[in-house]
C-alpha positions, -999 to +999 in steps of 0.1 A: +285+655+797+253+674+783+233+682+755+239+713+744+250+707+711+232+669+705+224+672+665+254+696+656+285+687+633+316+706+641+351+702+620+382+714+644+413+718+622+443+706+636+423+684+658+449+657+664+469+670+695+466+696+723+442+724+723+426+708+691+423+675+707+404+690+739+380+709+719+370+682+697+366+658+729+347+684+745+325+693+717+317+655+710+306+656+748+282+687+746+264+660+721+284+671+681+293+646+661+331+658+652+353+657+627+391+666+628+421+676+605+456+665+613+488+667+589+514+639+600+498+617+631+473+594+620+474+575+654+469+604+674+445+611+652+424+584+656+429+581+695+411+619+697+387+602+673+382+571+698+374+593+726+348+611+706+330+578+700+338+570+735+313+601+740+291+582+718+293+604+688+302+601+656+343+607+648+357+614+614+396+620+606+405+637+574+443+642+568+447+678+553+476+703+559+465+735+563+494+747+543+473+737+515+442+757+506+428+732+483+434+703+513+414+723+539+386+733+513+382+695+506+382+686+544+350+708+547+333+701+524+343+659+531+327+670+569+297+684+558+292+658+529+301+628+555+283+639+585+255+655+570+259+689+575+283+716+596+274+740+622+307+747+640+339+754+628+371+758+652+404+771+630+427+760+656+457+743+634+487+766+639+525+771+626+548+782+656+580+792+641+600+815+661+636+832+659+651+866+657+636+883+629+664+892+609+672+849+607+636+843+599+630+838+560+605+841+534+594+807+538+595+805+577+570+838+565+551+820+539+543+787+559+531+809+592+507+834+571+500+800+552+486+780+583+477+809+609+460+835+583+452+822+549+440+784+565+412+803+589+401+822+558+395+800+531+380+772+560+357+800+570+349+807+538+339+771+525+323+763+561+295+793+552+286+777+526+270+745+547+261+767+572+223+773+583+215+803+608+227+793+640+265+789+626+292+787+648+329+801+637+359+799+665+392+811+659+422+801+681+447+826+684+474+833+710+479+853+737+513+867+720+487+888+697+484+913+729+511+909+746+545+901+732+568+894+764+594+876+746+621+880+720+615+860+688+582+860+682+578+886+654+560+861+631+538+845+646+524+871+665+519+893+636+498+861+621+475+860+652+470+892+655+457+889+621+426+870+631+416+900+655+407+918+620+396+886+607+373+877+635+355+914+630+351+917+599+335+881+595+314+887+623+295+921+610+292+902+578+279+874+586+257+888+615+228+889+593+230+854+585+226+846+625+264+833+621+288+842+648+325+844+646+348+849+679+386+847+686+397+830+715+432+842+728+445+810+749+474+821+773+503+795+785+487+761+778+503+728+790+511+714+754+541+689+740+544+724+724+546+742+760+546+718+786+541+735+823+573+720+834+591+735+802+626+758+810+608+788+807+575+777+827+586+796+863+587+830+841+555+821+826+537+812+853+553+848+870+534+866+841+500+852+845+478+865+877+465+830+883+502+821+888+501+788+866+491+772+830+459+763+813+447+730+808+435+724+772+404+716+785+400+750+798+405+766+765+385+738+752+356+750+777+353+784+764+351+769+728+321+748+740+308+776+759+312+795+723+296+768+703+266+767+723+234+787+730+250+807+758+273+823+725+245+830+708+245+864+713+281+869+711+305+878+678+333+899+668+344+891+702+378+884+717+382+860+753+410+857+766+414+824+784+449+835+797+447+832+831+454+869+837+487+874+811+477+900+795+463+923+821 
């Protein structure tokens, strides 16, 4: 544990499971108070926001889809009201739908632009408006974005490739407000989603230079690392915690 971040608020959507989990667990230990977004699991939910108060901050779990713009507008604003103000904001709630493009339809297209594009945006956009100088924004995005290795994932690598522009563009803008935005790209993660003893996890592993899966608390790491004053200099900037995939 350290104090890196005592007196901050940070909101991580999708915060209930995996990757999400981690970072709001690791961010509650740097010294945030945390709050999280999750759609459908209330009790895992409220076991990631046990462990934050286990850190000895304070935990808050809003249920918002990120489907729905209004729902992850009102989740901000509901962390900043609540916890008294926001200084870090992790868009890490994602849609993984895969298939062979000519199979996937419009609303396979509409719910992945939905939760991977349009959710980052407006959550950005209604987190600056809390936001002092200082500001922290983190994107999640996915190794896929630079190197697609497999068939089938059309969609959702054109979504996360979508917060590479994103991740610039907010970065030189809000640069002058002393707010920085970065992209992290995690690679193979072990996830219910992914788990490292998956079908397909010899092949993945053979892909990577380090030879095996992250750890969510790795990717969570680089978050922290991100969130804290040794990111301060830092934006526009994509880290890939990928374990060598895409070199």
């Amino acid at each position: 544990m350290d104090d890196t971040l005592i007196g901050k608020v940070a909101l991580v959507t999708g915060g209930g499971r995996g990757i999400g989990a981690a970072t709001a667990v690791r961010l509650a230990q740097a010294g945030a108070d945390v709050a999280l977004t999750y759609r459908d699991d209330k009790d895992r939910a409220e076991d990631v926001a046990d462990g934050i108060r286990r850190a000895g901050r304070r935990p808050m779990a809003v249920r918002a889809d990120s489907a729905d713009p209004a729902a992850v507008i009102a989740a901000v604003d509901r962390a900043a009201t609540d916890l008294g103000r926001l200084d870090i904001l992790v868009n890490n709630a994602g849609a993984f739908l895969l298939g062979p493009v000519e199979e996937l339809g419009l609303d396979a297209f509409e719910l992945t632009v939905a939760v991977n594009v349009r959710a980052p945006f407006v959550a950005s956009q209604a987190a600056i408006r809390h936001m002092a100088a200082g500001g922290r924004i983190i994107n999640i995005g996915s190794n896929m974005a630079e190197r697609t290795v497999f068939p089938g994932f059309a969609l959702y690598a054109m979504s996360k490739t979508a917060l590479t522009g994103l991740t610039k563009a907010l970065g030189r803008e809000l640069g002058p407000r002393a707010i920085t935005v970065n992209l992290i790209n995690p690679g193979p993660t072990d996830t219910a989603l992914n788990p490292a003893d998956g079908p397909n996890a010899e092949t993945i592993n053979g892909l990577t230079a380090l030879g095996h899966y992250a750890r969510p608390d790795d990717i969570a790491a680089a978050v922290a690392f991100l969130a804290g004053p040794g990111g301060r200099y830092i934006t526009g900037a994509t880290v890939n915690v990928d374990g060598g995939f895409t070199i």
